[in-house]
N, C-alpha and C positions, 0 to 999 in steps of 0.2 A: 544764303541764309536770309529769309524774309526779315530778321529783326534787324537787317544793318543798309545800310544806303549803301547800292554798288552798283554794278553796268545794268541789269534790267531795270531797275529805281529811274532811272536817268529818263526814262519815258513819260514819265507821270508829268515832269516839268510840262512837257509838249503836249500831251495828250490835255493839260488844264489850261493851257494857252492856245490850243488849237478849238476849244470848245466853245472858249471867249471868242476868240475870231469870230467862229461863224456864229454864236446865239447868243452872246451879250445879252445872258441872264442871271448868272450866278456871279456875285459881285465878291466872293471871299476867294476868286480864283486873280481878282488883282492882289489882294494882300498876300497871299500864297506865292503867287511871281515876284512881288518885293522881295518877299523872304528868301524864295531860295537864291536869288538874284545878291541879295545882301549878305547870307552865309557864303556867297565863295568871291565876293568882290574884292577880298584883297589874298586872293590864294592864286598865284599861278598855274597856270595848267599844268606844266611841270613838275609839283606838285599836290596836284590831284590823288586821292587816295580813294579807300575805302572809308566808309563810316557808323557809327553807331547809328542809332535813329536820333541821339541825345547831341548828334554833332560833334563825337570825339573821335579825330582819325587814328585809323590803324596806320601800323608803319608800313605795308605793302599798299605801294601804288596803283593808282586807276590802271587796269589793264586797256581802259577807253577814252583817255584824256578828250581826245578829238569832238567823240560822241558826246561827251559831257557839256563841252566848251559849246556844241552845238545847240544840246536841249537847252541850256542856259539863255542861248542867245532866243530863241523862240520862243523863251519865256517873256520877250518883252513883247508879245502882240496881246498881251494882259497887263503887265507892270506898269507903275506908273513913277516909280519911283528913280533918283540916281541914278542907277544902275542900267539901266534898258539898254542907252544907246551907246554903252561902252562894250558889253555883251555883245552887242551887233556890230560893233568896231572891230574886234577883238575876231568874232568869227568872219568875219570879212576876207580878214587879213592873215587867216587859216589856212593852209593849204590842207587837201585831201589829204588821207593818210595813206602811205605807204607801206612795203610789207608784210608784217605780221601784222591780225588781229585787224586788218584794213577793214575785212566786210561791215562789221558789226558801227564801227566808227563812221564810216563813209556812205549806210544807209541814215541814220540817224544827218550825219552833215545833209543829206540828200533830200531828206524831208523837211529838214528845218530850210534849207535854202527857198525851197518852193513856196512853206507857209509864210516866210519873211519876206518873199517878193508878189506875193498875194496866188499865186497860182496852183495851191493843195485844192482843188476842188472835193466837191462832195459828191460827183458824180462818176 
């Protein structure tokens, strides 16, 4: 459902932190990384849920904790606030996910890892 934050949502984080990376033009995409950086800084991944747009979670969990925890953390190549380099801590010290629902989790960990250690090219 477009009107709620749920596993396709979770790109939008990356996709305005990766755009910062490389064109450091649009300066409301650091407030944007504060914020979403700031709505899940004291949520465990564990959990992770679904959301309103208005930030009220459902009681059915992230089917993509992993994926989340990821774009979050890629959120901080924009953020400027608390939050960045515990994101990055936090996804560090993530392992891939395993079993069920792995792919969709462990591309997302896959591109954030790249864009966080500088090597997502544009080419």
């Amino acid at each position: 459902d477009f009107r709620h934050f749920y596993s396709d949502a979770y790109r939008v984080a990356a996709n305005i932190a990766l755009d910062w990376e490389w064109f450091r033009k649009d300066h409301w995409q650091i407030e944007q990384s504060n914020r979403i950086q700031s709505f899940f800084s004291d949520i465990e991944m564990s959990d992770y849920r679904r959301y309103t747009i208005e930030g009220e979670p459902f009681d059915e969990p992230s089917l993509h904790p992993v994926g989340l925890l990821a774009t979050n953390a890629m959120a901080s190549l924009a953020a400027d606030g608390p939050h960045a380099d515990t994101f990055v801590r936090k996804f560090w010290n993530t392992p891939l996910r395993q079993g069920e629902r792995r792919y969709y989790d462990n591309c997302l960990y896959f591109f954030s890892m790249l864009a966080l250690c500088g090597r997502y090219r544009m080419y």
